[in-house]
C-alpha positions in Angstrom: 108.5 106.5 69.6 104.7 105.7 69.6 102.9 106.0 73.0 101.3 102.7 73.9 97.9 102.1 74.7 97.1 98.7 77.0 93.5 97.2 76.2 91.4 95.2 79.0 88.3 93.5 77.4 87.4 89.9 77.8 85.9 90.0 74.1 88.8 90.1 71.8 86.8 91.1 68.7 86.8 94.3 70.8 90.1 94.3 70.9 91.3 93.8 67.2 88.7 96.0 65.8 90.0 99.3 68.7 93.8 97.7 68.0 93.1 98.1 64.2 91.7 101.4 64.5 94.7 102.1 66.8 98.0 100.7 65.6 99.1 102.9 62.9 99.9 105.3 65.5 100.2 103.4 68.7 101.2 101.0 70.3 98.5 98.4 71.5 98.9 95.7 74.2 95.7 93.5 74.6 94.8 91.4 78.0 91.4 89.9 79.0 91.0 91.2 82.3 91.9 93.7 84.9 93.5 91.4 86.8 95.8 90.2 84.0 96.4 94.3 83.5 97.3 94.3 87.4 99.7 92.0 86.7 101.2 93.4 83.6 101.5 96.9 85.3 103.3 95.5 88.5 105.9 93.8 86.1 107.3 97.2 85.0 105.0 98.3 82.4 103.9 101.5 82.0 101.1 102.6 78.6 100.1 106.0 78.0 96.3 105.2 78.0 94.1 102.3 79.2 90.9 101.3 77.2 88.7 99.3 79.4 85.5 97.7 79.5 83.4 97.2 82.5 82.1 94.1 82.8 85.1 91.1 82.4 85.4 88.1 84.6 88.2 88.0 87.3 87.9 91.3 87.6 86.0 94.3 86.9 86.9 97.1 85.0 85.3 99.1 87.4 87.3 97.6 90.1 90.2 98.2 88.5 89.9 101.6 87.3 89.5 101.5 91.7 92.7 99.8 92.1 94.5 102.0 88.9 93.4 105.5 90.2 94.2 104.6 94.3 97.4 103.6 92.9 100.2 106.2 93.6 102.7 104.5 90.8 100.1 104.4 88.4 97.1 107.0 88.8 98.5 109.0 86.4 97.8 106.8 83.5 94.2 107.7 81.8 91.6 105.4 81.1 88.9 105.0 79.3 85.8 102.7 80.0 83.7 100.9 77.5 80.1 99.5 78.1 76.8 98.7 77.1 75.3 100.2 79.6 74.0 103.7 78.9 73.0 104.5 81.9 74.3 108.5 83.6 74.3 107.0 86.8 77.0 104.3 86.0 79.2 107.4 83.6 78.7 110.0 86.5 80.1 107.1 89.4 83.0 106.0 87.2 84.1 109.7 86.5 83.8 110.0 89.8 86.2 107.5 91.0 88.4 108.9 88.1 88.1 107.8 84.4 88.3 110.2 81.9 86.0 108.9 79.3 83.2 106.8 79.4 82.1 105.3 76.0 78.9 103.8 75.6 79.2 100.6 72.8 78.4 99.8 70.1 80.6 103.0 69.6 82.6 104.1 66.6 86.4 103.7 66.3 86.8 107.0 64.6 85.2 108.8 67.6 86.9 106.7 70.1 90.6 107.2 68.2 90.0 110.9 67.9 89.2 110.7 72.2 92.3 108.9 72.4 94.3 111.7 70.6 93.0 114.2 73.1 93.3 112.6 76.3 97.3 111.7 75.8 98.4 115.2 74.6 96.3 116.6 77.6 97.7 114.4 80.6 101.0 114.9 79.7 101.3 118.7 79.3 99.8 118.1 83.0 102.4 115.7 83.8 105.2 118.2 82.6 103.5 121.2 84.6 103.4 119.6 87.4 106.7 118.0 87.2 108.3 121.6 86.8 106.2 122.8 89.5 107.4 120.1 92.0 110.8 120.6 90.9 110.5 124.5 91.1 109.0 123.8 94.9 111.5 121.3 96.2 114.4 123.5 94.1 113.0 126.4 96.6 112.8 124.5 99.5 116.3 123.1 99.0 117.8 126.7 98.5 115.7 127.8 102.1 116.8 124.9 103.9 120.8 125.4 102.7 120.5 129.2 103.2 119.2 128.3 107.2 121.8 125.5 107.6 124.6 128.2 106.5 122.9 130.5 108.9 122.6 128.4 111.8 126.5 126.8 111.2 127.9 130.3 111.6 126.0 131.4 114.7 127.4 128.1 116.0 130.7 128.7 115.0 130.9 131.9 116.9 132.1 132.1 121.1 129.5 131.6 123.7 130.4 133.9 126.6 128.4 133.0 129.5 129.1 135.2 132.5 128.8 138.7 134.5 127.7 140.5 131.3 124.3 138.2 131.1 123.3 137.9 134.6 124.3 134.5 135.0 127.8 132.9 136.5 129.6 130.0 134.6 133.2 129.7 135.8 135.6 127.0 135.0 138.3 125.7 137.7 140.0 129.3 138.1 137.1 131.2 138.4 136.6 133.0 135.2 133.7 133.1 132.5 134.3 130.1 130.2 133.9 130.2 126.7 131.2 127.2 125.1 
């Protein structure tokens, strides 16, 4: 099954020329905004990789690589941003706030496709670490927390003599030790 990769870009010559350089091994979904990519995540979709360029009306691809990365369904996913601006101080802030890649355009698809084919393999060998890692620790946990709930049920199952023997006095109607 080919991983899919969702597009945001308001220009859609962007977006045919990445989903031509891009289609013979993915899948590519293409939307104009990150609003519209908002919209298509909360209805159940989930791509491998997001390819997004920064500056798009209704929203921002800076806002929502924001949005994406704050999200706890969804901050897995990778993204990408695209711009014209070439500025370090723009890259450096939106790796920052999480994007993996920052490409500058005009950019070459070969360069960008080969990105693409690092970035997926790499988050999901991190996704299956740390899926077997959080199943390994609640696995653990589970086993500790059965192992004290065994422990505790037969302590409670054995007779509490209250009486002489402890110091204290605890007598029922005829005036012996009771049992609790």
């Amino acid at each position: 099954m080919k991983k899919k990769i969702l597009i945001l870009d308001d220009k859609e010559t962007i977006a045919k020329v990445l989903s031509i350089y891009l289609m013979s091994e993915y899948d590519v979904v293409w939307l104009p905004d990150g609003l519209e990519g908002v919209k298509w995540l909360q209805a159940g979709n989930t791509p491998d990789l997001i390819i997004s360029d920064i500056r798009m009306p209704v929203m921002r691809g800076d806002d929502f690589l924001e949005w994406i990365k704050q999200n706890e369904l969804f901050g897995h996913i990778p993204v990408i941003m695209l711009s014209s601006e070439d500025s370090t101080s723009e890259r450096i802030r939106l790796l920052e706030i999480g994007a993996e890649d920052y490409i500058v355009k005009p950019f070459n698809p070969m360069e960008l496709k080969i990105r693409v084919k690092k970035i997926i393999p790499f988050r999901n060998k991190i996704i299956k670490r740390t899926s077997a890692s959080h199943s390994l620790y609640c696995h653990t946990r589970l086993a500790e927390w059965h192992a004290t709930v065994h422990a505790a049920g037969a302590l409670l199952a054995q007779p509490l003599l209250v009486g002489p023997h402890d110091g204290r006095q605890l007598h029922g109607g005829g005036g012996h030790p009771v049992k609790l």
